[in-house]
C-alpha positions as CSV (number, residue, x, y, z in Angstrom):
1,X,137.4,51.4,25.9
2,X,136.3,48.6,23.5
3,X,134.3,47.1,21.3
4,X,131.2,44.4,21.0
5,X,129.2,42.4,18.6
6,X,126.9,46.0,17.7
7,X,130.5,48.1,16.6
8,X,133.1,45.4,15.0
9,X,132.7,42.5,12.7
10,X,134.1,38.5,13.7
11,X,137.3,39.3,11.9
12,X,137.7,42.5,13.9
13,X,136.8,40.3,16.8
14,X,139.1,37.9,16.7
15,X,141.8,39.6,15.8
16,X,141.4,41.2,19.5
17,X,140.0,38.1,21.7
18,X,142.7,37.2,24.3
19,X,142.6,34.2,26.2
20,X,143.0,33.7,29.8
21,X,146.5,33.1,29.5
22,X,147.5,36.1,28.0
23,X,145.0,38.8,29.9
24,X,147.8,38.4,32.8
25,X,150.5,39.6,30.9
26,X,148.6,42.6,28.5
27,X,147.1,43.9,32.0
28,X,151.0,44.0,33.6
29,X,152.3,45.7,30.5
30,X,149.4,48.7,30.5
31,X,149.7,48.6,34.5
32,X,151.6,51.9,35.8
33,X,152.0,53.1,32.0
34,X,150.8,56.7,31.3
35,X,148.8,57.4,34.2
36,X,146.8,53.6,34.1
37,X,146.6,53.5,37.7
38,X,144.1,50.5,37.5
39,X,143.0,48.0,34.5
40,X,141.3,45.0,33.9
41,X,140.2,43.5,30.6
42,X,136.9,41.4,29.8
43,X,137.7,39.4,26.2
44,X,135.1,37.1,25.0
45,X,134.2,35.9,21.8
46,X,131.8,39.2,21.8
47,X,133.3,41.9,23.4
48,X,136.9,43.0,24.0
49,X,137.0,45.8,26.8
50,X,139.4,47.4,28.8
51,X,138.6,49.2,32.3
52,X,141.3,51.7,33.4
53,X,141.2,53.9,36.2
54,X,143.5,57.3,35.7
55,X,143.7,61.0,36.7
56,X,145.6,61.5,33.1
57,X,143.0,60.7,30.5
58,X,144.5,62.1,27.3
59,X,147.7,60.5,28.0
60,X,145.7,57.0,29.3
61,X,143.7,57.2,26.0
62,X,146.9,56.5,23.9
63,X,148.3,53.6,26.0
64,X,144.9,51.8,25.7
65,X,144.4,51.9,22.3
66,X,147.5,50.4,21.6
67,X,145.6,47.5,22.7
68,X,144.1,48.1,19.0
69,X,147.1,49.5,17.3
70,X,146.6,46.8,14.0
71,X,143.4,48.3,13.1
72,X,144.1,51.9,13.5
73,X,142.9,54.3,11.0
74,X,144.2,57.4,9.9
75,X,142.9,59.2,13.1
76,X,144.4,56.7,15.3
77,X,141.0,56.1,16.6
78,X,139.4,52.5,15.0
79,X,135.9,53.5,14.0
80,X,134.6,50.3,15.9
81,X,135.8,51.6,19.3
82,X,133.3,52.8,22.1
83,X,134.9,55.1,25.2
84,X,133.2,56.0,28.1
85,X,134.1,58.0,30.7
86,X,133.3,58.1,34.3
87,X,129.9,57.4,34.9
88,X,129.2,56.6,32.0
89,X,131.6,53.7,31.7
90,X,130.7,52.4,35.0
91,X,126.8,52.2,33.4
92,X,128.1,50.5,30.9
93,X,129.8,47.3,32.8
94,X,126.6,47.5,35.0
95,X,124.9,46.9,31.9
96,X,126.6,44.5,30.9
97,X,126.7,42.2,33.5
98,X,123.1,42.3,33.7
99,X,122.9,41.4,30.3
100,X,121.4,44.2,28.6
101,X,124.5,44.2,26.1
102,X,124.5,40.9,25.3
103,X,123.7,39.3,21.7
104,X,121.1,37.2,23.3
105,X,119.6,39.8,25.8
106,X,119.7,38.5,29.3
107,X,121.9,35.7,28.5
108,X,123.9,33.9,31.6
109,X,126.9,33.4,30.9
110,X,128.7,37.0,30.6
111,X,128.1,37.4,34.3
112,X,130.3,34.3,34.7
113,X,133.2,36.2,31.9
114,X,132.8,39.4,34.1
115,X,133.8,37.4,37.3
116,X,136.7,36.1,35.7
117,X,138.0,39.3,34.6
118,X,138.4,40.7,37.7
119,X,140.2,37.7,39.1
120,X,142.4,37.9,36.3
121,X,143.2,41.5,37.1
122,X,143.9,41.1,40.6
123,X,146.2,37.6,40.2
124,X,148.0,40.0,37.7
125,X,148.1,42.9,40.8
126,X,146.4,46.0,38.5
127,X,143.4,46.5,40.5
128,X,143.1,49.3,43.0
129,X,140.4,50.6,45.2
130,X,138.3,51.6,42.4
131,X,137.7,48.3,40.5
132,X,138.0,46.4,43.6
133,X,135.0,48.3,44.6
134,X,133.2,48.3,41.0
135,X,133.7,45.1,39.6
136,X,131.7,42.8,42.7
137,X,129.5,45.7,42.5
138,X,128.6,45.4,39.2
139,X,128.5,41.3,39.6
140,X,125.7,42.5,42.6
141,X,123.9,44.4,39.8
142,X,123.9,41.8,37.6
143,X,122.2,39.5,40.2
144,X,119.9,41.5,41.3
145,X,118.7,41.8,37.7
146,X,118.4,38.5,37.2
147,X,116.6,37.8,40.8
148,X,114.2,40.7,40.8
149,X,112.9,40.6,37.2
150,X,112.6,38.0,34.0
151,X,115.4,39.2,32.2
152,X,117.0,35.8,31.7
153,X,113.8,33.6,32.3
154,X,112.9,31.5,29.2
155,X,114.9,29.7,26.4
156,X,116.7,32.6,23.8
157,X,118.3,29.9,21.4
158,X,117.1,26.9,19.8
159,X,119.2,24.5,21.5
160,X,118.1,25.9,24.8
161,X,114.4,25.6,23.5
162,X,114.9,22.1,22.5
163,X,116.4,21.8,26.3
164,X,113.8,23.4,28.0
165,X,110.9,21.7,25.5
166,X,111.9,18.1,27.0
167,X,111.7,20.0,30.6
168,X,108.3,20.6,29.8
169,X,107.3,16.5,28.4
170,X,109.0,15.0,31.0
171,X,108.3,17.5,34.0
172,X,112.4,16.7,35.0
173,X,115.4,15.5,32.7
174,X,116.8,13.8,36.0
175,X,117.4,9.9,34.9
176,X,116.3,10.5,32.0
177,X,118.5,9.3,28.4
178,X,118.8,11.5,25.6
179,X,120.7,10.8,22.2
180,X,122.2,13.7,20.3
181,X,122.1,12.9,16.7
182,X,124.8,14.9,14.6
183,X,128.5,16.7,15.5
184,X,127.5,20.5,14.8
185,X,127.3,24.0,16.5
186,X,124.0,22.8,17.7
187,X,124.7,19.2,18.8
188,X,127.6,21.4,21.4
189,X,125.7,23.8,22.3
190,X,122.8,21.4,23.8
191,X,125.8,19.6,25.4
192,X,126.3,21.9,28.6
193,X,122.2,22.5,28.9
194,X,121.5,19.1,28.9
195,X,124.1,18.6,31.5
196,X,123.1,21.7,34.1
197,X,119.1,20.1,33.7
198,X,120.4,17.3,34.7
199,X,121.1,14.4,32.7
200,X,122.6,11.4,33.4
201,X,123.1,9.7,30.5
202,X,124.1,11.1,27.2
203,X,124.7,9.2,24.3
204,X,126.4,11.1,20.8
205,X,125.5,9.0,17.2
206,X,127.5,10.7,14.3
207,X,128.7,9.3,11.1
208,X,132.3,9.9,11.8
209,X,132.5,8.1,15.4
210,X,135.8,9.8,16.1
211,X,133.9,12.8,16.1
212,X,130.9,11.7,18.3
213,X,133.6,10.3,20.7
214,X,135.1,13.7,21.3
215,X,131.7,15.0,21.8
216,X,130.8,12.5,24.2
217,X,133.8,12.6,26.2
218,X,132.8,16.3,26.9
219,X,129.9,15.2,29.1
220,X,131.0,12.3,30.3
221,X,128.1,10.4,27.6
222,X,129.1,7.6,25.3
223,X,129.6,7.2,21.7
224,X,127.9,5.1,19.6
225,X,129.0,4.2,15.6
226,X,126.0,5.4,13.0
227,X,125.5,2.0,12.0
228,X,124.0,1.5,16.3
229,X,121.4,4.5,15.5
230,X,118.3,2.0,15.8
231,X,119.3,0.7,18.8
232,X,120.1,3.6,20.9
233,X,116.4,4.9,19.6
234,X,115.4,2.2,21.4
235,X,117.0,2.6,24.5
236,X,116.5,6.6,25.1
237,X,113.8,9.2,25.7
238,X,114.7,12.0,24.0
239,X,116.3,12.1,20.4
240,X,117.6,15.6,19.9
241,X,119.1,15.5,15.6
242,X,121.1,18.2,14.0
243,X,123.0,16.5,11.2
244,X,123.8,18.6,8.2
245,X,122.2,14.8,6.1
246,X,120.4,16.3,2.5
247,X,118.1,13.8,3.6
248,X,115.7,12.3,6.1
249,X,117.7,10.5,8.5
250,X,114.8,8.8,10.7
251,X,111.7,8.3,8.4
252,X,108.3,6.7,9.7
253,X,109.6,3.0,7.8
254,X,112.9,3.3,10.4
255,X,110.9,4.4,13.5
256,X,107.6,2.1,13.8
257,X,110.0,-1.2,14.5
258,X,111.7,1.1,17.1
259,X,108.7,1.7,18.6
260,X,107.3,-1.2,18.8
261,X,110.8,-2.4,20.5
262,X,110.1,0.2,23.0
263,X,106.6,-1.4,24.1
264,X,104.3,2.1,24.5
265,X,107.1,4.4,26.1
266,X,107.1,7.7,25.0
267,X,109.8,8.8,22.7
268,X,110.5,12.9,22.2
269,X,112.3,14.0,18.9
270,X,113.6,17.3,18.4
271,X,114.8,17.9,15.1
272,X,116.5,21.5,14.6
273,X,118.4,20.5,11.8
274,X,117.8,22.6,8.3
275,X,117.5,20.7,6.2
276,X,115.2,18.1,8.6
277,X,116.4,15.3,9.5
278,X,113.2,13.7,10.9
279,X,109.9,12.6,8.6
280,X,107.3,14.8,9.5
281,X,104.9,11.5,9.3
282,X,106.6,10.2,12.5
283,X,104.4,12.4,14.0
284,X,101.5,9.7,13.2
285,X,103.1,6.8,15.3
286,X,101.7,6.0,19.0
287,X,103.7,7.6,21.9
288,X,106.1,9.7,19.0
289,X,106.2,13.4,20.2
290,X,108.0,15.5,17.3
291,X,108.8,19.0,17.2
292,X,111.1,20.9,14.5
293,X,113.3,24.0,14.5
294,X,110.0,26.1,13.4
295,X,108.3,25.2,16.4
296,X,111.4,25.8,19.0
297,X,112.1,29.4,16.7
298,X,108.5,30.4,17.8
299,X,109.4,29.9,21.5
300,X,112.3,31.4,21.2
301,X,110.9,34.7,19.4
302,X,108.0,34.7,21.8
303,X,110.5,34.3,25.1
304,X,113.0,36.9,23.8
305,X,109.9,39.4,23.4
306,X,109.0,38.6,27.1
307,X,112.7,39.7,28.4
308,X,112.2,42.8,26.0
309,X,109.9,44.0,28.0
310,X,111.7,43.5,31.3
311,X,114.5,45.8,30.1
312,X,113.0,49.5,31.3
313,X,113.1,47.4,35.0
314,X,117.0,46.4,34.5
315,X,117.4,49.9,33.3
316,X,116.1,51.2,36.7
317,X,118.0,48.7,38.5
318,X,121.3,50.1,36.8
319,X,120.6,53.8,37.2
320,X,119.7,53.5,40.9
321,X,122.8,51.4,41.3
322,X,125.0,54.0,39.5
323,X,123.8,56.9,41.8
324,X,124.9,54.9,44.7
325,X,128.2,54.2,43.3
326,X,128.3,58.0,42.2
327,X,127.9,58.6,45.8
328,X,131.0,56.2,47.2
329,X,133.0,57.8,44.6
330,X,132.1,61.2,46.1
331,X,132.8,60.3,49.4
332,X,135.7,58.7,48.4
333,X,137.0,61.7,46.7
334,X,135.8,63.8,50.5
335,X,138.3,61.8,51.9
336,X,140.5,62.9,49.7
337,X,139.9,66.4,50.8
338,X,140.1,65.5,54.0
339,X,143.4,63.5,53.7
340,X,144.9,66.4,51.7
341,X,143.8,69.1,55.0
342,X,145.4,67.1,57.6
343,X,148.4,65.9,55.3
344,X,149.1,69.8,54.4
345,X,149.1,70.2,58.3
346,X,151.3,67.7,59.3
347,X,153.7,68.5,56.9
348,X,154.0,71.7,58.6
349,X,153.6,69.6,62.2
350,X,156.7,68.2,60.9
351,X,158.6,70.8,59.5
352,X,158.3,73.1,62.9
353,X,159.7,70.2,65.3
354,X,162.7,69.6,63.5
355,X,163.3,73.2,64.3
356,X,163.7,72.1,67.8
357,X,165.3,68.8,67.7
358,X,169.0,69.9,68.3
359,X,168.1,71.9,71.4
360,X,165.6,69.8,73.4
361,X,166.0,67.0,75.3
362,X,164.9,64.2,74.5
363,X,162.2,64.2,77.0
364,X,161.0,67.8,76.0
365,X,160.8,66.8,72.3
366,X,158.2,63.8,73.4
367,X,156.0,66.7,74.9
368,X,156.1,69.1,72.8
369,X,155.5,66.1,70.1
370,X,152.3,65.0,72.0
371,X,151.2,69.0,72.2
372,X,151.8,69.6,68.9
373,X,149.8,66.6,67.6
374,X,147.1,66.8,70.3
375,X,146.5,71.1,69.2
376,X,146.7,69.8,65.4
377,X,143.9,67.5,66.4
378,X,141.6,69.9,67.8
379,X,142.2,72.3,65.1
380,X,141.4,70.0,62.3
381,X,138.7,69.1,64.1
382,X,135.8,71.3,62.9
383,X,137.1,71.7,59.1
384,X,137.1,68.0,58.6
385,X,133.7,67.6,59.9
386,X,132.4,70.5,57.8
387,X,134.2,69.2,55.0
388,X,132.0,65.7,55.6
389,X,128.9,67.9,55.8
390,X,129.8,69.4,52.7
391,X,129.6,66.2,51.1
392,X,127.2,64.7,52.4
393,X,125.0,68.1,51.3
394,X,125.0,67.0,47.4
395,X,128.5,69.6,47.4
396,X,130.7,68.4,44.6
397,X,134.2,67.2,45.1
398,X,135.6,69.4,43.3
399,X,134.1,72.3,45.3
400,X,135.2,70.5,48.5
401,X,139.0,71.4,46.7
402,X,138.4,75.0,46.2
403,X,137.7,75.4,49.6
404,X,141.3,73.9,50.6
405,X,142.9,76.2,48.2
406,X,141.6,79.2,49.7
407,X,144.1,77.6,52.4
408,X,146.8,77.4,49.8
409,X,146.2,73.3,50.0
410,X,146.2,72.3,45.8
411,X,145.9,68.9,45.0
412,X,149.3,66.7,44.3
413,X,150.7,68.7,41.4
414,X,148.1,71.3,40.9
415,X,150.5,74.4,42.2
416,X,153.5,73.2,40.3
């Protein structure tokens, strides 16, 4: 049960996001109540869901929606709530760890989020057999997507374009210098990519240097007042701006003395603010490569088409991975039959030697204990491994329980 970026606005979304610190603590409360025999919670700035595992569904319904209980309409039932049952819901975590239910299809970083879920839910003790078994397997699934097509392959936001654009001048960002030019959304979000491809040296010019600092000390980069902006063009390769300036900030009368400082090296500017912040005439000056947020949007578009496509071959990743786990559940729920034949059995095992245990010896009571377990053995033996056949046959679970109640064997709570 839950909710994403598709069904519920930000506010909705934030009113629901809980942090690391808290998952712990929601999970322990839900844990045990009204039939959640397992639970684990994925919350991200996108997505708030809760994964419970239960053999009383109307009654698990309620506890998890009090997870919700702020937003509730009339019918008790917020209209921005998904539930999926079964199958279905195990699709659906499938799906998204792959990515496929993502806002930018494919992306990374949920696969990461689903990871730390489950190791939230089992520091906080609420996982059972089921997630334990779904959630790596559903991390699996998510990798295999990711290895065996081009699902995540190409930049799907701007600043990842810009990142992956300076790949592409300068073959490797290793060694290389790059000065981010600005404080925004964008200036963080190249932060992290500039890091993973590599970059050694990072250096943050913004007109409030408090600001730039914080940035800086993020990646380990320096800071650098606004008044220093010519001289750090001087000293890097790539100049990546995003100010929110009405203005040009670096016009072709600031740049030519740069260049000239910089004796033929190239010099890379990416500038994905709106409104610019470069001069489009800096294009004109030797060794000046320039590229605006136009040019990155087109890559973008044209690489989120590309991992449109790849989605039928995620999808067929996810179904075949669903059947399989269809058939551990099924084989699980077999040895529940089986459990159930042989506990029914030694219940009456049981109940027939204490009949004897104020009249034999000690001695006798070992033997007839071994011949009583040894004939319960043998007799079991050719149901169970009929019932295993059964399974393995395509016969449903619950058809594997029928046949114990012909035997007057019902499920925990199904004669009462």
């Amino acid at each position: 049960m839950g909710f994403n970026q598709k069904t519920a606005s930000v506010e909705v979304r934030e009113r629901f996001t809980y942090s690391d610190d808290q998952v712990p603590s929601v999970l322990q409360r839900l844990h045990g109540n009204q039939g959640v025999e397992e639970i684990a919670l994925i919350s991200t700035c996108n997505r708030t869901e809760v994964y419970a595992v239960t053999q009383e569904p109307s009654l698990c319904r309620g506890s998890l929606l009090s997870l919700f209980s702020n937003a509730e309409n009339n019918s008790g039932h917020p209209d921005f709530l998904y539930l999926e049952n079964d199958l279905q819901a195990v699709k659906h975590l499938f799906e998204v760890s792959s990515g496929l239910d993502s806002l930018v299809l494919g992306e990374n970083q949920i696969l990461g989020q689903v990871r730390t879920a489950f190791s939230l839910a089992q520091e906080a003790k609420t996982t059972g057999p089921v997630l334990e078994k779904l959630f790596p397997w559903a991390l699996r699934v998510g990798k295999m997507a990711r290895s065996q097509t081009r699902i995540c392959q190409g930049a799907a936001s701007v600043a990842a374009a810009a990142v992956e654009l300076s790949q592409m001048i300068f073959d490797d960002l290793k060694g290389r210098r790059v000065l981010l030019l600005g404080a925004g959304k964008m200036t963080q979000a190249s932060l992290g990519l500039l890091k993973n491809a590599g970059v050694e040296q990072i250096r943050v010019v913004n007109r409030t240097l408090a600001r730039a600092e914080e940035l800086a000390a993020r990646c380990g980069g320096q800071a650098s007042p606004f008044e220093d902006l010519d001289k750090a063009l001087a000293d890097v390769d790539v100049l990546i701006a995003s100010t929110g300036a009405p203005h040009f900030v670096v016009d072709k009368a600031r740049l030519a003395p740069v260049m000239h400082q910089r004796r033929g090296r190239p010099l890379l500017l990416v500038d994905i603010a709106v409104p610019r912040d470069i001069e489009p005439s800096c294009q004109d000056l030797d060794n000046v490569y320039l590229y605006n947020i136009d040019d990155l949007q087109g890559v973008v578009a044209e690489n989120l088409a590309r991992r449109q496509k790849e989605v039928q071959k995620v999808l067929q990743i996810v179904d075949a991975e669903c059947q399989e786990f269809s058939r551990y559940l099924d084989s699980r729920k077999a040895n529940q039959a089986i459990r159930m034949l042989r506990e029914s059995f030694e219940e009456v095992r049981q109940s027939e030697l204490m009949k004897h245990r104020g009249s034999l010896t000690h001695e006798e009571m070992d033997r007839l204990e071994s011949f009583s377990n040894v004939l319960l053995n043998k007799l079991l033996h050719h149901p169970m491994i009929q019932l295993k056949k059964m399974s393995a046959a395509g016969v449903p679970p619950e058809e594997l329980e029928r046949a114990l109640e012909i035997l007057g064997i019902f499920p925990r709570g199904k004669h009462e």
